[in-house]
N, C-alpha and C positions, 0 to 999 in steps of 0.2 A: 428221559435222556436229555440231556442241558446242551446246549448247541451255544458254540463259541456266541456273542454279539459282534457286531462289527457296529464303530461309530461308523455315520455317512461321511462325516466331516476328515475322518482319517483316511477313507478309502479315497474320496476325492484329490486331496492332497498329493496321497502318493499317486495318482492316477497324474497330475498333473507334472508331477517333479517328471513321473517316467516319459511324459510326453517332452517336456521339454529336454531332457537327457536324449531323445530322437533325434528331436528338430537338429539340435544342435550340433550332433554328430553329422547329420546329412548337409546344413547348413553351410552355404560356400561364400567367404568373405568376396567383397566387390569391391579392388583395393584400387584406387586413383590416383596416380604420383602428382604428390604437391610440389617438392621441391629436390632437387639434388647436389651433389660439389663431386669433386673427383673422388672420395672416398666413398660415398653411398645413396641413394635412395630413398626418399621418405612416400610414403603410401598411409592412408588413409581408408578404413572401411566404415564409411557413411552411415552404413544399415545399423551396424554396430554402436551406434550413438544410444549412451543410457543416460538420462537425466532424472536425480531425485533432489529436487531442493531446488537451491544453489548450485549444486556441482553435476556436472556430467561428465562420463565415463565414456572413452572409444578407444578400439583397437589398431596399432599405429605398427607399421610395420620397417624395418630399417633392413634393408638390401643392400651388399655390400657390394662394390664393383670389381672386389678382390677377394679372394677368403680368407678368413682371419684365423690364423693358426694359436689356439688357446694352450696346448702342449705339443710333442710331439708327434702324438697319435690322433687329436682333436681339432677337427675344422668346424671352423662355425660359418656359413653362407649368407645367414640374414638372421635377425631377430624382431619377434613379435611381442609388444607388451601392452598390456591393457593400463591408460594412463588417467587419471582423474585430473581434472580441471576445475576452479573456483569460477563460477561466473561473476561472483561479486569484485573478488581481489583479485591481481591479476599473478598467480600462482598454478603452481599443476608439482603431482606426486605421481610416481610409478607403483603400480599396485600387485603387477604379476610381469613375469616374462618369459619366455621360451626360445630358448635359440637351435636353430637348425643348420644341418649339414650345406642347404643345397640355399638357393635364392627362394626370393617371394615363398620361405616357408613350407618348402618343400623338402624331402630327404628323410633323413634323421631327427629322431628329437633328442639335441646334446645336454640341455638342459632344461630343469624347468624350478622355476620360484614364485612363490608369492611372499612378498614382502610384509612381514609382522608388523613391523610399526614405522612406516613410509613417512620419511620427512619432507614439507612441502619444499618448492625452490619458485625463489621468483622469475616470473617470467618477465623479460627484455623487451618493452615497446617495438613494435617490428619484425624481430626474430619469428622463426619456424612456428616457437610453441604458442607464441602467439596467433597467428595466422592460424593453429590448429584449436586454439581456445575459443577464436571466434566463432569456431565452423562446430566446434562441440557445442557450443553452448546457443545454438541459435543467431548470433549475430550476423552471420557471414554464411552467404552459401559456398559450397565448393566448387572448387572451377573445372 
């Protein structure tokens, strides 16, 4: 009788994808507000910092201090995106985003996207995305 093979290298794989499909689910952002203005909130989750290369990746959250009515029937409360940053140039692209019913990411999920072919935008000496590129990429700790 012939018994299926298993490669080792395939069962590892998926044993790690499923581990980390765990983590990640159980996984609770540790969001820090960097800055705000009358209309919102910016937050930052630290832990969340992925760097390959050049560029590092983290999750940035936008709290509104009003809800933002998208139709009739749709409120959005805050929005979460995962943004990549250039550490060379000083640039950043939005790579996914999620937005919810309630603040800090709570509620409903009203939408969700990952953006196919993200165009970069430069980042402004000074400004927010800056002060968030330093802190992605090493330069700058968080305060």
């Amino acid at each position: 009788m012939n018994r299926p093979t298993c490669r080792p290298g395939r069962v590892y794989r998926t044993l790690l994808v499923l581990a980390a499909l765990m983590l990640a689910g159980n996984a609770q952002a540790e969001w820090f507000q960097l800055g705000r203005n009358e209309a919102f909130r910016i937050y930052l989750d630290q832990k969340s910092i992925a760097k390959n290369g050049d560029f590092a990746q983290i999750l940035q959250l936008m709290d509104f201090t009003a809800s933002q009515w998208v139709d009739a029937q749709t409120v959005v409360g805050s929005l979460k995106m995962l943004i990549e940053y250039d550490c060379k140039q000083p640039r950043f692209r939005a790579l996914a985003s999620e937005a919810y019913t309630e603040q800090m990411g709570d509620g409903r999920l009203v939408s969700q996207e990952k953006f196919a072919d993200p165009q970069w935008e430069a980042v402004a000496p000074g400004a927010t995305p800056d002060k968030i590129r330093q802190i992605a990429c090493g330069k700058k700790q968080a305060p």
